[in-house]
N, C-alpha and C positions, 0 to 999 in steps of 0.2 A: 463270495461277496467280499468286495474289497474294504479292509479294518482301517479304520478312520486314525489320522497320525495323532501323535502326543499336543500338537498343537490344536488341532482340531476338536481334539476329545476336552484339553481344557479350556475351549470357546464355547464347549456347549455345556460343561458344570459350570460354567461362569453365568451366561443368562437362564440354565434352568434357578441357581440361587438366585439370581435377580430378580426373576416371575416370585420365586416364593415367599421375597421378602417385601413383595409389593401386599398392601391393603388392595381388598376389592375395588375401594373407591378411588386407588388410586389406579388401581387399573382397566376401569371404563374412564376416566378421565382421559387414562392414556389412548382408548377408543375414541376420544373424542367426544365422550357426555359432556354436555353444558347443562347448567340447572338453569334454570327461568323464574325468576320472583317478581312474583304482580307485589309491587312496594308501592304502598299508602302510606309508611314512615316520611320525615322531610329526607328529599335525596339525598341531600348532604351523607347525612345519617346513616342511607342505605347504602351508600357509595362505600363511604367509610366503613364500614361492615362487609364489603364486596371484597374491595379491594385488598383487606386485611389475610379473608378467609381465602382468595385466591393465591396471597403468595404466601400461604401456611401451605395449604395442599397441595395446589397446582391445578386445581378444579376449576373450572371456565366458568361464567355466570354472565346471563344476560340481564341486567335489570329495569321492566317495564312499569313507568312511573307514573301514579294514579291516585285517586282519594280513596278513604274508606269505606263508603256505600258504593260509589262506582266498580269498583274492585268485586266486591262483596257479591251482588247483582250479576256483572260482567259471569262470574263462578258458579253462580248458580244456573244461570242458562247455559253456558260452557258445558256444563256438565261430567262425565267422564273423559266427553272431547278437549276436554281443556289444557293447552298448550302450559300450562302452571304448572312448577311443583313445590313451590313455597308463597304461601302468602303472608304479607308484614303491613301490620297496622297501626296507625297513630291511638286507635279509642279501641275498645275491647268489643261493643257491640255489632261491630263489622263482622268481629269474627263469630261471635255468638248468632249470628246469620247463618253462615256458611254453616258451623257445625251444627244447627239444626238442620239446615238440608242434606246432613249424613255426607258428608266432602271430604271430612278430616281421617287421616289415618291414626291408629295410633302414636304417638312418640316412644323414643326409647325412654327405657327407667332411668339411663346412668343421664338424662337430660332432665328429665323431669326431677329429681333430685339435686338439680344444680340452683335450682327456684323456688323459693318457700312457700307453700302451700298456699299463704292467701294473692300470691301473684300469680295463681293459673283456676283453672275452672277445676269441678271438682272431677269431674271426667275425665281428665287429664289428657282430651284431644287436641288441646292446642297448650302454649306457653308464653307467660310474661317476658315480653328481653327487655323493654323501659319501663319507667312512668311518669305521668306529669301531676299538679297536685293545681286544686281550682284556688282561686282568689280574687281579692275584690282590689284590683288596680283603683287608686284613688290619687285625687288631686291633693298632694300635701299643702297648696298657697289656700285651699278650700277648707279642707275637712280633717280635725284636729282629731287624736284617737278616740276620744268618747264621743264625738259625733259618726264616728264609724257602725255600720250597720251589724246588731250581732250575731244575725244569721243572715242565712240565704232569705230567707221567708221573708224576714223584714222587708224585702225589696217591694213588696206586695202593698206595702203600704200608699196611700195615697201622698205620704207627707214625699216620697222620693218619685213620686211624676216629674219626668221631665229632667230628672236628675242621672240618670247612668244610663249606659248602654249596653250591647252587649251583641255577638254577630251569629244571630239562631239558624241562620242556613249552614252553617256548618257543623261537622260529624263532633268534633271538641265540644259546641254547645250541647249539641245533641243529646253527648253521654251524658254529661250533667245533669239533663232531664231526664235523663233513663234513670240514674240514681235515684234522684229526686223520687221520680215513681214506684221504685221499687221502695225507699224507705218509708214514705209519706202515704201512699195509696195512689188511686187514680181520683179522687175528689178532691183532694188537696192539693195535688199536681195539676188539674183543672183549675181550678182558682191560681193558684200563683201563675198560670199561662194566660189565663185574662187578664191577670194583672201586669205581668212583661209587654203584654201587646198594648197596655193604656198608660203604661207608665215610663218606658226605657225607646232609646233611641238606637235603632238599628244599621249597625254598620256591616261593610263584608271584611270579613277575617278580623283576628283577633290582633293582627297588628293594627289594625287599622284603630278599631275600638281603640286601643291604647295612645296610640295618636292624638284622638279625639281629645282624652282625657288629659293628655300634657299640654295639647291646645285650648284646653279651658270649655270646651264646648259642652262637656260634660263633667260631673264630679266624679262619677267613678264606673268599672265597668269588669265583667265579669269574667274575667280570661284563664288561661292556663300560665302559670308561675315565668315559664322558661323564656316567654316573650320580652319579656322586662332584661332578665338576665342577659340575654343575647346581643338589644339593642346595648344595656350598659356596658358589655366586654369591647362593643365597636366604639361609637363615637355618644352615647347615649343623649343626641337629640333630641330622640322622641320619647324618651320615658325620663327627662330632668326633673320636672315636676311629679311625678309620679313617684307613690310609694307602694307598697305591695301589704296585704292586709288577710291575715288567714284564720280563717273560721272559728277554725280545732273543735273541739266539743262533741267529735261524730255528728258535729252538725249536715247537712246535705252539700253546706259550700264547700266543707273541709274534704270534697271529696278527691280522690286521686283515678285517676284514670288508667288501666294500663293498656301500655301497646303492645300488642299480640303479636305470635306468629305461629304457624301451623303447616303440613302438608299435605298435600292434597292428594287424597289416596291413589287417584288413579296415574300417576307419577310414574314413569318409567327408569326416573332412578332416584329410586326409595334412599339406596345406601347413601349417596351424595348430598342428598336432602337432610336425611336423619346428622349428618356431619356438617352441615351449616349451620342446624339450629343448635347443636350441643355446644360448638364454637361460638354463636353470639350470644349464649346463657352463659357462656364457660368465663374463666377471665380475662383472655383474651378480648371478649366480644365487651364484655362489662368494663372493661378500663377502659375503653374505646368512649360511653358514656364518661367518665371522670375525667379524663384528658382532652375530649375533645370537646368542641363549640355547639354543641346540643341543648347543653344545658338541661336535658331530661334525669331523672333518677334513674339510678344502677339498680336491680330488682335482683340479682346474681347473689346467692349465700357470700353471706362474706364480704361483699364487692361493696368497694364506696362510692358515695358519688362526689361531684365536684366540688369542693372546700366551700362553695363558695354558697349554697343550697342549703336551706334550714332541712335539718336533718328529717328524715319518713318517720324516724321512730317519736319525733315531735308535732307531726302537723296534726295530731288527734284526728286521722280520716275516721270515718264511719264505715263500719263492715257490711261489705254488698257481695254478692257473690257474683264472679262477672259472668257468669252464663246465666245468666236472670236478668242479665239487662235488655231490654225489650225495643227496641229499633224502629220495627214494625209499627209497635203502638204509640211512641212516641210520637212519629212522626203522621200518623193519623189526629193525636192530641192536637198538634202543635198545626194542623191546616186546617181543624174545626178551631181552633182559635183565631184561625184568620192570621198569622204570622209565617204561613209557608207557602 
């Protein structure tokens, strides 16, 4: 057998070291794996997180862009079949869907340790990368601070018929009432859902509601924080008159929402997947919140969020544990109320 020359032989220590210094993940990449994320986050968001984690690794990522019950649903008839191997959510009870239909794989430990305990479930199938925090958008030319409402409950009242708004077909409202219900009961949460459907004006999406309330049409209305923030960073027409108004107290308004993410077990590439989600919990992923136009909270040990955001460890939320927020029955509540 003919002995391979001096050049030859150091051609092939050369890429045997080169295989060995590759990660796994980098080397189905190098196969040609792409991961696939059904993203319910706003695109932007998911883009930015895509794009970030592609030119760290070199990992492809296709990203298909959807709401958080659509998503949710879409995965659980999918099944095993399911073309997904990451799902990323705006509200937590999307995912608290899926991983009751037994979908989630484990996470690694050194990810699941990058998130403080009260931003993931206690199963630790899926994990926190944002969060958003509720508030009561109001018309500052209207409503002086002590005529502000000092809970959520309050709104139940007859004296604010007619007075605020709020856009309940979406998954943001939604969680709010999954909270609601989980801290309150279901008889208490039935009353205050007769009372949203005889008392509040219902717009679609929470920009819109905000809108509403800078145009006067309304006093005030029940949104997630970073709406406000967003329009203020651009040209802040639609939230001039508006002020931003927070519960605290572990009241039900004070409550924070998070956006989840998870893999789906039946995943064909686990490795590639397990390295997105530790990248966008990591800090990496988390300064990506602080720096960019999201305006969501950083959930990341450590990780700040944007200067500009009354601090998480201030908004006095109330503790919910998020795989207890109830989706399902929510949204059963809220079409016997005649509101869905």
């Amino acid at each position: 057998m003919k002995r391979p020359g001096s050049g030859q032989l150091r051609a092939a220590i050369f890429v045997s070291a080169l295989v060995a210094s590759l990660t796994p993940a980098a080397l189905q990449a190098a196969d040609g794996a792409e991961l696939v994320v059904y993203n319910a986050q706003h695109e932007s968001l998911g883009r930015e997180w895509i794009d970030a984690f592609t030119k760290e690794t070199g990992i492809k990522v296709t990203m298909r862009q959807g709401s958080d019950m659509q998503f949710a649903n879409q995965l659980i008839q999918e099944g095993e079949a399911s073309p997904a191997d990451v799902f990323l959510t705006e509200n937590s009870p999307a995912m608290a869907l899926v991983d009751t239909a037994g979908l989630f794989a484990p996470l690694d430990k050194e990810t699941l340790a990058q998130v403080p305990a009260e931003f993931q479930p206690e199963n630790g199938r899926w994990i926190g990368i944002a969060a958003r925090s509720t508030v009561f958008a109001y018309d500052k030319r209207k409503l002086s601070e002590d005529k502000l409402p000092k809970s959520l409950l309050d709104l139940a009242d007859p004296a604010w018929k007619g007075r605020w708004g709020a856009s309940p077909s979406g998954a943001d409202f939604q969680a709010i009432v999954s909270a609601l219900l989980e801290l309150k009961g279901e008889e208490e949460t039935a009353k205050w859902l007769k009372a949203l459907k005889e008392n509040a004006t219902f717009y679609k999406g929470n920009s819109v509601a905000m809108k509403a309330v800078n145009a006067g049409e309304v006093e005030g209305a029940v949104i997630y924080h970073y709406y406000w923030f967003g329009d203020q960073a651009k040209t802040g027409e639609n939230s001039a008159n508006v002020g931003l108004h927070y519960f605290r107290n572990g009241d039900p308004g004070a409550f924070v929402s998070i956006s989840g993410g998870g893999i789906i077990k039946s995943t064909q590439h686990m490795k590639e997947a397990q390295a997105f989600l530790k990248f966008i919990t990591g800090k990496a992923g988390q300064e990506i919140l602080k720096n960019g136009t999201s305006y969501e909270y950083a959930v990341g040990k450590d990780a700040e969020s944007n200067a500009k955001l009354v601090p998480l460890k201030d908004l006095g939320a109330p503790k919910v544990e998020p795989s207890k927020l109830n989706s399902k029955k929510v949204t059963e509540m809220m079409t016997a109320a005649g509101i869905l």
